[in-house]
Backbone as CSV, one residue per row, in Angstrom:
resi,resn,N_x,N_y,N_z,CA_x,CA_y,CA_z,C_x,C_y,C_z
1,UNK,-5.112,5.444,3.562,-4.034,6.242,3.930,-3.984,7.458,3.102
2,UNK,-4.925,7.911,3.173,-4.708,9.323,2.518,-4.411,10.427,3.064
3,UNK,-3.201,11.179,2.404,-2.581,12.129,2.611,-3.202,13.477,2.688
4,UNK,-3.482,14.320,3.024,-4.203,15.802,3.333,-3.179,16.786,3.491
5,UNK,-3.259,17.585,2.345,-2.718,18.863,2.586,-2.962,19.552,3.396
6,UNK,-1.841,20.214,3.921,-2.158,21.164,5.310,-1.831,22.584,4.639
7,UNK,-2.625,23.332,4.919,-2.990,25.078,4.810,-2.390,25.851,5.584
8,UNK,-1.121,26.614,5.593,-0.779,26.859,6.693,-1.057,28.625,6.272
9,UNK,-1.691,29.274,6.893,-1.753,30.883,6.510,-1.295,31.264,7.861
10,UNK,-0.488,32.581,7.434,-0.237,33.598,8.058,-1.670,34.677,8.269
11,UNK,-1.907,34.439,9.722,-3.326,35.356,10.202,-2.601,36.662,10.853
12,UNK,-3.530,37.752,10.761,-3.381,39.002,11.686,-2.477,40.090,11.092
13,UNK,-2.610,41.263,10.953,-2.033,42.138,10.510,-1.050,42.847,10.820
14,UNK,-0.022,43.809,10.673,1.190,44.349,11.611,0.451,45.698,12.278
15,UNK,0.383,45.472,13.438,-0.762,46.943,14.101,-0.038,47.800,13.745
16,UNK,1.221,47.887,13.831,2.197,49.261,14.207,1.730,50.275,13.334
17,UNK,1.187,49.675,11.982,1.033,50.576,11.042,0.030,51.543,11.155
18,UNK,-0.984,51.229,11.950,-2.168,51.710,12.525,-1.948,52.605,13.690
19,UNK,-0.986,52.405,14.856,-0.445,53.374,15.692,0.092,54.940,15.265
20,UNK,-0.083,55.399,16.275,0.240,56.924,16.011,1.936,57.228,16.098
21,UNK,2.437,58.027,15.629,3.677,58.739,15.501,3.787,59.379,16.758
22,UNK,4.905,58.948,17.611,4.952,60.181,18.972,5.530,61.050,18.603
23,UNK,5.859,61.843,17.837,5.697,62.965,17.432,4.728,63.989,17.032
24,UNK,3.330,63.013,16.837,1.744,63.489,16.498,1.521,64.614,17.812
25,UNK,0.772,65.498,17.161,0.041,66.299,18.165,-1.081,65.009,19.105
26,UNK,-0.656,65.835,20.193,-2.150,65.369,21.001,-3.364,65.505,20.983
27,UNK,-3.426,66.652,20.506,-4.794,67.173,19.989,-5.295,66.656,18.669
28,UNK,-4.600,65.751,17.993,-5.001,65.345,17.350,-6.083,64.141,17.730
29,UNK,-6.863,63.397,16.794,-7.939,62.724,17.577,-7.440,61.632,16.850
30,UNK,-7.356,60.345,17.843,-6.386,59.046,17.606,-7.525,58.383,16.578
31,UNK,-6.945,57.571,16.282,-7.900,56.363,15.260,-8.681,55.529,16.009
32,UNK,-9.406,55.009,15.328,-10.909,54.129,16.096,-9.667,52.442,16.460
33,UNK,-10.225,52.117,17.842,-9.063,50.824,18.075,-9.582,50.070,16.884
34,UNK,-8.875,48.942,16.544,-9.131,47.923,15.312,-10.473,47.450,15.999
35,UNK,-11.785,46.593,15.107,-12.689,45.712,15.501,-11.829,44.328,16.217
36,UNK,-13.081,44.052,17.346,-12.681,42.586,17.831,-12.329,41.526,16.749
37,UNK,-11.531,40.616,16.925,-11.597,39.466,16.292,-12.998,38.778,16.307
38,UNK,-13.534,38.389,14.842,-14.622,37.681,14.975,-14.592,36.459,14.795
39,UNK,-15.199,35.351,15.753,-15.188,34.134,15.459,-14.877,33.430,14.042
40,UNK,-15.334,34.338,13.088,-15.179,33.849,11.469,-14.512,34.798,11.002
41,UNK,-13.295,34.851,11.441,-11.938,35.184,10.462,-12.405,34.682,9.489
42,UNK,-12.219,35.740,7.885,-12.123,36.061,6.564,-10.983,35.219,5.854
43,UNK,-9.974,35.554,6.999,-8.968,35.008,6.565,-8.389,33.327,7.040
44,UNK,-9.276,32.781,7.571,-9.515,31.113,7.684,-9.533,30.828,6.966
45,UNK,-8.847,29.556,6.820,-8.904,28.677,5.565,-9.968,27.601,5.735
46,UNK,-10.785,27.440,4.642,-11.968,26.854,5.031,-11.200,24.889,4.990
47,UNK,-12.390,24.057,5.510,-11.762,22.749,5.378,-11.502,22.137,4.512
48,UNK,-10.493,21.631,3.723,-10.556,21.062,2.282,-11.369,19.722,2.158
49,UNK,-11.884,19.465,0.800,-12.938,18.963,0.622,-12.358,17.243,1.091
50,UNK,-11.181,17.422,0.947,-10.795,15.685,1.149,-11.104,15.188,2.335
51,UNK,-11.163,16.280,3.645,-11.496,15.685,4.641,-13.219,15.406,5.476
52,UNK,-13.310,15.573,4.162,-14.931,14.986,4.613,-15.561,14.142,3.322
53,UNK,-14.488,13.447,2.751,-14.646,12.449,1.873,-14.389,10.843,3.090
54,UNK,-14.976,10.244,3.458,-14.933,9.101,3.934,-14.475,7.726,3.325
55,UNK,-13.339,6.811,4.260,-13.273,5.944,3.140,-14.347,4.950,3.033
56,UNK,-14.414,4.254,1.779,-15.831,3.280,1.453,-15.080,1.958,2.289
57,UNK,-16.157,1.631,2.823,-15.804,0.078,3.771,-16.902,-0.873,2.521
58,UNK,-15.708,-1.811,2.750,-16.193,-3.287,1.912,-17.554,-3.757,2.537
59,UNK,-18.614,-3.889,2.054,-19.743,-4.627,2.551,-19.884,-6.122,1.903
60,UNK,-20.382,-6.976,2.748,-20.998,-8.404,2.221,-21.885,-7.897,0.986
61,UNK,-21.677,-8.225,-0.361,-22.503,-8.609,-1.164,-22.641,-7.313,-2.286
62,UNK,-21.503,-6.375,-1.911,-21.714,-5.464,-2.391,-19.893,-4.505,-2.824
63,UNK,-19.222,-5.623,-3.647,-18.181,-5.601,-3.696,-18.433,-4.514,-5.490
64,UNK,-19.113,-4.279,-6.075,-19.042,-3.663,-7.800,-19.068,-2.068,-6.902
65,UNK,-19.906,-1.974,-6.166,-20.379,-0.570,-6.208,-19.092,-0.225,-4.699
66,UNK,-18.833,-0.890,-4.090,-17.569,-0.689,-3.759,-15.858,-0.668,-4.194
67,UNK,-15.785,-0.642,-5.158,-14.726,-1.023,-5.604,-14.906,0.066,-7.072
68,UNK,-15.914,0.921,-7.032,-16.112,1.711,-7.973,-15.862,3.564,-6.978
69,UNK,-16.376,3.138,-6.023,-16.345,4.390,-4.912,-14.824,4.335,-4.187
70,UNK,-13.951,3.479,-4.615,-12.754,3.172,-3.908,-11.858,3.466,-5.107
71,UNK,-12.306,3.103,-6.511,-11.451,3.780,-7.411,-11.546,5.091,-7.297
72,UNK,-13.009,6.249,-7.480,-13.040,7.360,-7.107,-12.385,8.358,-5.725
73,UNK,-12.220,7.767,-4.474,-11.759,8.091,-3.563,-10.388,8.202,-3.707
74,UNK,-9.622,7.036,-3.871,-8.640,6.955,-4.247,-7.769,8.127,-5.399
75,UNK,-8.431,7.781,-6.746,-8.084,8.983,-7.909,-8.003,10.090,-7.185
76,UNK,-9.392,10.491,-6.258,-9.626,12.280,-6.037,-8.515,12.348,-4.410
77,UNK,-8.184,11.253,-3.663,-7.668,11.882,-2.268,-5.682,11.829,-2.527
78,UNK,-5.579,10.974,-3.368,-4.403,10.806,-3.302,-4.203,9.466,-4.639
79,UNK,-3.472,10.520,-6.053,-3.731,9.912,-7.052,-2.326,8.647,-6.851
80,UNK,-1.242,9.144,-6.614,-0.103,8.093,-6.693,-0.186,6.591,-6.173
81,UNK,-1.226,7.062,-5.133,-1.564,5.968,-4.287,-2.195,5.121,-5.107
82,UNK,-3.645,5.408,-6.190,-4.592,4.921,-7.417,-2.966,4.691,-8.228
83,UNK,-2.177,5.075,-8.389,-1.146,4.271,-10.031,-0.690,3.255,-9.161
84,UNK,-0.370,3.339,-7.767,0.675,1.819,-7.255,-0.624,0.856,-7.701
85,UNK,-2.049,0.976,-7.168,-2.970,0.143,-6.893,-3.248,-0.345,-8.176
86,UNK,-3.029,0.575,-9.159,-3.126,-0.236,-10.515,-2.087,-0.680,-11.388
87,UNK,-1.046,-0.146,-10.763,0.576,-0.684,-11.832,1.147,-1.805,-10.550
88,UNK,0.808,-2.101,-9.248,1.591,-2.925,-8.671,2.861,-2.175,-8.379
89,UNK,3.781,-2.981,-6.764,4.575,-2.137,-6.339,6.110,-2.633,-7.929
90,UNK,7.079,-1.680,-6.710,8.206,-1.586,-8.121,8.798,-2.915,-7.795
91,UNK,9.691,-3.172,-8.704,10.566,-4.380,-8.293,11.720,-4.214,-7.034
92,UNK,11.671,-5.311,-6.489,12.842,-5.454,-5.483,13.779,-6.258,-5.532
93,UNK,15.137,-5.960,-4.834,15.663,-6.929,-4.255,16.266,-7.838,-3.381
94,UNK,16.244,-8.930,-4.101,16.727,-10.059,-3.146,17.926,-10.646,-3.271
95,UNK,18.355,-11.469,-1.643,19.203,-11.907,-1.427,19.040,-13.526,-0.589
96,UNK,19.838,-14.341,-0.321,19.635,-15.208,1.259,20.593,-15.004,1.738
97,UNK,20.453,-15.462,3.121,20.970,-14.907,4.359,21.975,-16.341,4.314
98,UNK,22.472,-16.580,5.612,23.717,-17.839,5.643,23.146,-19.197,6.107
99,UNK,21.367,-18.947,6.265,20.673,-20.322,6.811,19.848,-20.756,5.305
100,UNK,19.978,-19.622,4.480,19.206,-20.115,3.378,17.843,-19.573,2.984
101,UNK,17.425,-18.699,3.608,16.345,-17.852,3.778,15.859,-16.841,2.704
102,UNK,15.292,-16.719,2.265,15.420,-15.471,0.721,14.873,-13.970,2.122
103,UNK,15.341,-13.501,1.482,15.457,-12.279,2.258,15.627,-11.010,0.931
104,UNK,14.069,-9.708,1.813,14.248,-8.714,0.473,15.160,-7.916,1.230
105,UNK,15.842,-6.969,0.257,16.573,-5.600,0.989,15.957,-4.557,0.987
106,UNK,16.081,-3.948,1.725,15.558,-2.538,2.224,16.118,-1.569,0.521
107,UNK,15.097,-0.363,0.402,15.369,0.801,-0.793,16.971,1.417,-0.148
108,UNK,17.217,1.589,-1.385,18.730,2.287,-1.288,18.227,4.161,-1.681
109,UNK,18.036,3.755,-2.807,18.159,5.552,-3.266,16.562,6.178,-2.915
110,UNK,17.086,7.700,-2.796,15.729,8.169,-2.868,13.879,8.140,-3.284
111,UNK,14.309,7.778,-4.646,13.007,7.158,-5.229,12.382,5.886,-5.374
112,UNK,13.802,5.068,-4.436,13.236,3.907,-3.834,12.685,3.923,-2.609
113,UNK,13.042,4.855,-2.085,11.802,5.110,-0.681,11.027,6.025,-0.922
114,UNK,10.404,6.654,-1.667,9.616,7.430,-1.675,8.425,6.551,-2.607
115,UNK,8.901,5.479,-3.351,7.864,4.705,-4.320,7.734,3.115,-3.009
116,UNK,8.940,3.189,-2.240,8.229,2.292,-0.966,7.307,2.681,-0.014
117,UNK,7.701,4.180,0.043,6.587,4.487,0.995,4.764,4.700,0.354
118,UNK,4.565,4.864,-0.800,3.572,4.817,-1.687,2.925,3.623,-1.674
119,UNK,3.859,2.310,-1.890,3.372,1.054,-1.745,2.795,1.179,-0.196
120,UNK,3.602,1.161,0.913,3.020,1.092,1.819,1.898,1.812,2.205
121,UNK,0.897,3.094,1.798,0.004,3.511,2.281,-0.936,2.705,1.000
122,UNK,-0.693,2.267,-0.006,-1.750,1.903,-0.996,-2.158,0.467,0.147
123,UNK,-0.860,0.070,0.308,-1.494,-1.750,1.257,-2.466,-1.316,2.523
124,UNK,-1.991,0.170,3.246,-2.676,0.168,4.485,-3.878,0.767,4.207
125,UNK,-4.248,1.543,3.354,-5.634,1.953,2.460,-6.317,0.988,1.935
126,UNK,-6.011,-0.024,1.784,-6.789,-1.328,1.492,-7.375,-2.508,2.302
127,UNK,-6.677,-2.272,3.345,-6.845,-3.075,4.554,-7.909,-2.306,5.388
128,UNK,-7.433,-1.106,5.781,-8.137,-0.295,6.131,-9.736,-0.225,5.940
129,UNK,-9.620,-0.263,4.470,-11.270,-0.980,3.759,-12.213,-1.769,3.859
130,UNK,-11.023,-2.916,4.392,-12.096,-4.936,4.499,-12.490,-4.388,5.780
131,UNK,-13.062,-5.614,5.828,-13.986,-5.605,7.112,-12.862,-6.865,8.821
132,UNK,-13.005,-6.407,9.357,-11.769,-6.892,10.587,-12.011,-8.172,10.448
133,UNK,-12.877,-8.663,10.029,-13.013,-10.312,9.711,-12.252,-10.866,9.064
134,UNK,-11.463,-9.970,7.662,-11.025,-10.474,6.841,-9.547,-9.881,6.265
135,UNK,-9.221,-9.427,7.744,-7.461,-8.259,7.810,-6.890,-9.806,7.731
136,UNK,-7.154,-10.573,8.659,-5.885,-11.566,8.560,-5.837,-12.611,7.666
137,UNK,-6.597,-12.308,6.629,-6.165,-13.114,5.013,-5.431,-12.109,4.068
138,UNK,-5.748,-11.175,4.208,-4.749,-10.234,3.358,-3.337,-9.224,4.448
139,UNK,-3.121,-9.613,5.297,-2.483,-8.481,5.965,-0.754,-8.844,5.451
140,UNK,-0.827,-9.815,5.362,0.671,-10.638,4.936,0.933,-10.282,3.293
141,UNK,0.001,-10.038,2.742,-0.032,-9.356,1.286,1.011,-7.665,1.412
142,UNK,2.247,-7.865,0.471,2.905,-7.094,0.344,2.798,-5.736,-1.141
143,UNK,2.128,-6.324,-2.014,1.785,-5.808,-2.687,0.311,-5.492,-3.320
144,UNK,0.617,-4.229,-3.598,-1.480,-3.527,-3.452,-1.774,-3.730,-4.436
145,UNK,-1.522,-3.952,-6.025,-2.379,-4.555,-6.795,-2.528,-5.956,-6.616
146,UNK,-1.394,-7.045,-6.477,-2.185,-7.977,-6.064,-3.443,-8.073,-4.763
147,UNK,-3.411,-7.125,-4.014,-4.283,-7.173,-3.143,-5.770,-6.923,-3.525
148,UNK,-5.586,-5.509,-4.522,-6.391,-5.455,-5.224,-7.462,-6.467,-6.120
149,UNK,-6.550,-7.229,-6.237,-7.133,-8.492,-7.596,-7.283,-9.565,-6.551
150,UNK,-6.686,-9.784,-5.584,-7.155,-10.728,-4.563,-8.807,-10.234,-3.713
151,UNK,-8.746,-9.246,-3.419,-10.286,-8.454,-3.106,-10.829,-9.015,-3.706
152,UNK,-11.196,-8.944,-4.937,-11.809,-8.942,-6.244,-12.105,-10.785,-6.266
153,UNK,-11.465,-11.394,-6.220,-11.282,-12.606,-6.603,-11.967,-13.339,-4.960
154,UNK,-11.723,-12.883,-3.959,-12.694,-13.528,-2.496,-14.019,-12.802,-2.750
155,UNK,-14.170,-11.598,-3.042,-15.550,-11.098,-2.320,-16.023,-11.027,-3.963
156,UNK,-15.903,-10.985,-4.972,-16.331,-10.293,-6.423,-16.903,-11.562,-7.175
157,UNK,-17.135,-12.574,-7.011,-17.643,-14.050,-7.708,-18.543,-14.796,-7.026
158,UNK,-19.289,-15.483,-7.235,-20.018,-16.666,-6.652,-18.996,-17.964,-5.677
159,UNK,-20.072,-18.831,-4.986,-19.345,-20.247,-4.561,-18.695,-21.021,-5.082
160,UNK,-18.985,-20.998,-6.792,-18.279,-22.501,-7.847,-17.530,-21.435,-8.363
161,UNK,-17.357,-20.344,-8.509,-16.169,-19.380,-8.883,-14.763,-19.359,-8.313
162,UNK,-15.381,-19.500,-6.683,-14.279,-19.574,-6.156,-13.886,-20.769,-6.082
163,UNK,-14.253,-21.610,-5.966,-14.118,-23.189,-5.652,-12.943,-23.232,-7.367
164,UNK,-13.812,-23.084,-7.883,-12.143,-23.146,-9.607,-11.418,-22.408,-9.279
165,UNK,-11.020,-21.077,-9.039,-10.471,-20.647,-8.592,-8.971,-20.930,-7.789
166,UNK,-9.577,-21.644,-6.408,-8.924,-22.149,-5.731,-8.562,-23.540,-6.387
167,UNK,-9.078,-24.052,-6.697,-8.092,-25.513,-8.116,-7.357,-24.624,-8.748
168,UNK,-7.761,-23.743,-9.252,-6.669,-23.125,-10.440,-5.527,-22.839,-10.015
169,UNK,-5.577,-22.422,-8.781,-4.593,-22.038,-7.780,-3.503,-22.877,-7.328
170,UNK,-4.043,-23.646,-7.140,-3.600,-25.501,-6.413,-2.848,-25.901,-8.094
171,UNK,-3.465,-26.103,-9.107,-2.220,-26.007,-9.892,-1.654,-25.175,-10.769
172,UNK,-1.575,-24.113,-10.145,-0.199,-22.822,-10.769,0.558,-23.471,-9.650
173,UNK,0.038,-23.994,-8.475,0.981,-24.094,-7.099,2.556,-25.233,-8.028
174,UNK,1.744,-26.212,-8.370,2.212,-27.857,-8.755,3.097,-27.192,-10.050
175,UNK,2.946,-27.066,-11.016,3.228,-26.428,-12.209,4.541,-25.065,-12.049
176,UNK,4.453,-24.753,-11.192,5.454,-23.679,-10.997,6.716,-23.364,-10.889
177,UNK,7.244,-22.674,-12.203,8.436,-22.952,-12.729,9.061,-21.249,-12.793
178,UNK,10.597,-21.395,-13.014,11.096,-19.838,-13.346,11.701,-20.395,-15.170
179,UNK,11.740,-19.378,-15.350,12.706,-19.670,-16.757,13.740,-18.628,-16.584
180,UNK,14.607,-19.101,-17.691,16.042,-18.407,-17.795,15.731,-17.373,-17.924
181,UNK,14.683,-16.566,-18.741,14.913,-15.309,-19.153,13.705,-14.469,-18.125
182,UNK,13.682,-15.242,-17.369,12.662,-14.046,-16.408,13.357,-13.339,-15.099
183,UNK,14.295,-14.617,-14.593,15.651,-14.176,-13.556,14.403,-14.331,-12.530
184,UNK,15.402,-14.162,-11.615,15.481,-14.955,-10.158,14.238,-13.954,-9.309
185,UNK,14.684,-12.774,-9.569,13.626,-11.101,-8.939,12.327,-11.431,-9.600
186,UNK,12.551,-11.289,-10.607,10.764,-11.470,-11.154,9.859,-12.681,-10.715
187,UNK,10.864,-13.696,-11.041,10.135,-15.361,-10.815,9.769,-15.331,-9.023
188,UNK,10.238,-14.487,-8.219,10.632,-14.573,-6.598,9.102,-13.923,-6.497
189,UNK,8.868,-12.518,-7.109,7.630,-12.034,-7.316,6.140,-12.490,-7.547
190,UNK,6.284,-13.242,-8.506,5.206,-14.095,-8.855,5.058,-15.369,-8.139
191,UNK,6.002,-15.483,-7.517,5.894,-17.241,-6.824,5.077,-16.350,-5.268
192,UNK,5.264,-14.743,-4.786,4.807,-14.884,-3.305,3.291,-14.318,-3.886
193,UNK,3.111,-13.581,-5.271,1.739,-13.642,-5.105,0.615,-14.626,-5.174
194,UNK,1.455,-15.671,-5.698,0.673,-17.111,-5.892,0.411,-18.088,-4.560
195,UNK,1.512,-17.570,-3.708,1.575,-18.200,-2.205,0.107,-17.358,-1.682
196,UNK,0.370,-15.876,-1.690,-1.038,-14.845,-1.149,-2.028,-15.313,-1.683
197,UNK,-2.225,-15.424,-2.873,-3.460,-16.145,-3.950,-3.865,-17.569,-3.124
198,UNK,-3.045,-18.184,-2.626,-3.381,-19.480,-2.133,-3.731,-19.448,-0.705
199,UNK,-3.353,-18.419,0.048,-3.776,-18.347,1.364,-4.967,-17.545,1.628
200,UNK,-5.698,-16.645,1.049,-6.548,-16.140,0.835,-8.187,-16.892,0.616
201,UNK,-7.630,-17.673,-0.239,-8.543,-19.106,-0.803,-8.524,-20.251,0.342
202,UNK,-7.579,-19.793,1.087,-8.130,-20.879,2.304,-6.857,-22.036,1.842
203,UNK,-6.102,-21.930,1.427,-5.162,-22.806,0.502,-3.564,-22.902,0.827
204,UNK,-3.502,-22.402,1.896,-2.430,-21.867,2.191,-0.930,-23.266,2.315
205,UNK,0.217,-22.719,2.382,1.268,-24.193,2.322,1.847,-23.292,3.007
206,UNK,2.911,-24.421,3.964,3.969,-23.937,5.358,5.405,-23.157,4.493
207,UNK,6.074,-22.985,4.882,6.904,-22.305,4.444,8.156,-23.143,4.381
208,UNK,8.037,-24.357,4.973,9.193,-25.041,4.464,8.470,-25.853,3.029
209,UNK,7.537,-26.281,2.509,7.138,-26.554,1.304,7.240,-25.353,0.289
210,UNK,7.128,-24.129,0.377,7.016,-23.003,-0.188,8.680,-22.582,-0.728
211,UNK,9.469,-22.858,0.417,11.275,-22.671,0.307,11.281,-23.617,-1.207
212,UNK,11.106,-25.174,-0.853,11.404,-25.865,-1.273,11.241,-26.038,-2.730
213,UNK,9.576,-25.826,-2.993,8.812,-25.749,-3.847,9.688,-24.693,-4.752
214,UNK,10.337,-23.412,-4.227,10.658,-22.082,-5.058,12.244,-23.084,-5.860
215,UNK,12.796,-23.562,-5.266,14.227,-23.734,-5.133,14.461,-25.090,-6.011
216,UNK,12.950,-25.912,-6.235,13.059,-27.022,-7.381,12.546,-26.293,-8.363
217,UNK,12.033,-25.003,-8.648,11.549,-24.592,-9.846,12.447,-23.813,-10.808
218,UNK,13.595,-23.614,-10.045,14.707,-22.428,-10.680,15.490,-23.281,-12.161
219,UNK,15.837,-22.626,-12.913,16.038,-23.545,-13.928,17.510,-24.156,-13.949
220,UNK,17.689,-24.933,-14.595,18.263,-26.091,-14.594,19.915,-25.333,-14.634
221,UNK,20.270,-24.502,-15.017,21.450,-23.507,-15.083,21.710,-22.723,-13.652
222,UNK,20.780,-22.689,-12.837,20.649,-23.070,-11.680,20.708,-23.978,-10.783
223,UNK,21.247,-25.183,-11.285,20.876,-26.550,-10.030,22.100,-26.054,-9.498
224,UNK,23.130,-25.938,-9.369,24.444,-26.063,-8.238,23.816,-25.067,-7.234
225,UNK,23.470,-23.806,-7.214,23.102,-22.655,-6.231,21.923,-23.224,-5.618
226,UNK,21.283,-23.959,-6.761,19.554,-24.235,-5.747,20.101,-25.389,-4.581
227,UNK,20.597,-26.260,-5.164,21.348,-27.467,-4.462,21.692,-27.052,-2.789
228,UNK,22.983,-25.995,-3.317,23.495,-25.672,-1.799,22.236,-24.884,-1.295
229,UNK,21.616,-24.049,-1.728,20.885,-23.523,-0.714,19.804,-24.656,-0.182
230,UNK,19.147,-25.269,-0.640,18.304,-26.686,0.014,19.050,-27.290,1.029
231,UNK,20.283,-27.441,0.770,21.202,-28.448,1.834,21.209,-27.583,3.191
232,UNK,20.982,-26.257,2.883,21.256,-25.340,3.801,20.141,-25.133,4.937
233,UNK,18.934,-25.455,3.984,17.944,-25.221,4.581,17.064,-26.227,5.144
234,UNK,17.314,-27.827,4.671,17.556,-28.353,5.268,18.447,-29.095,6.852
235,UNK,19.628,-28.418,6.873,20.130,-28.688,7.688,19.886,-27.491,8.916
236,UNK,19.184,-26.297,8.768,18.516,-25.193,9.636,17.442,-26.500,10.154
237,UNK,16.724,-27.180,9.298,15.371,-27.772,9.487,15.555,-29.290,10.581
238,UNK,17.096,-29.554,10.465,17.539,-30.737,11.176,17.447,-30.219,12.358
């Protein structure tokens, strides 16, 4: 999703200035008409170099030297897009709805949509990249550095790489806890990149284990809120 500046010039000159005074003698001998327009106006703006920079497509087996031409593309076509891909999007927030649902909210202020809309071309610049075989393991991925490090982690290792990997995965899944001092936004964060991490790997869990799973991990200063919302979401599930 890279952005391209547009050139907008003002072409062509004011003739009038070149016309004669009707007050001029006639006998005077008029000026030569202006030259034709030539196909290569001087004053064209030539094409900027970004648009004949191509983006690098992911190949089988050849994920280092891709992912080196994708940092470069990136830096030179559109740098903000290269800081989301390496700082991850901003924080959000959340709420649930009256069935029990975690639900994010939409940006309020200005520089929350303008750093949402950033996230969103870094995710569609990345997708854009894989190969159509492999859009619908990452397309549900909301954030572009994890996407980034998820790339990296399917196509960037061997068979027994990934195979630990995906165990390692399976238990951050089991193990997965919030603590008091990380709060509810951050812990909400890390629990959906670990869900993406797991579906990617072929590992994926339904979303009523995933509710559930989030809502026994909240800490213990939490049980009355986790409580009702389970009952809640349970009884959607009845």
């Amino acid at each position: 999703m890279c952005g391209l500046i547009a050139n907008v010039l003002c072409l062509g000159k004011n003739i009038l200035d070149s016309l004669q005074c009707k007050w001029c003698s006639q006998d005077e001998i008029p000026p030569p008409p202006p030259p034709p327009p030539s196909s290569q106006t001087p004053s064209q703006p030539t094409p900027h170099t970004v648009s004949t920079i191509k983006l690098p497509i992911l190949k089988k087996g050849e994920y280092d030297i891709w992912a080196m031409k994708m940092e470069h593309y990136l830096a030179h076509t559109d740098y903000p897009i290269w800081e989301v891909i390496q700082n991850g999007n901003g924080p959000v927030s959340i709420t649930t709805d009256t069935s029990g649902q975690i639900k994010v909210l939409p940006p309020r202020t200005a520089e929350e949509i303008v750093a949402r809309e950033r996230e969103r071309k870094a995710r569609t610049t990345l997708l854009m990249a894989l190969p159509e075989d492999h859009l619908a393991k990452f397309h549900k991925m909301t954030d572009a550095k994890e996407m980034w490090d998820a790339i990296k982690s399917r196509f960037g290792g061997n068979d027994e790489s990934k195979k630990m990997q995906k165990y390692i995965l399976k238990q951050q899944f089991e193990g997965f806890s919030v603590s008091n001092t990380e709060g509810l936004h951050k812990g909400y964060d890390r629990f959906q990149s670990l869900l993406s991490q797991l579906e990617i790997h072929g590992a994926g869990v339904s979303n009523e284990d995933a509710n559930q799973k989030f809502l026994r991990s909240l800490p213990s200063a939490w049980s009355q809120v986790s409580l009702i919302m389970r009952t809640q979401i349970q009884g959607v599930t009845v």
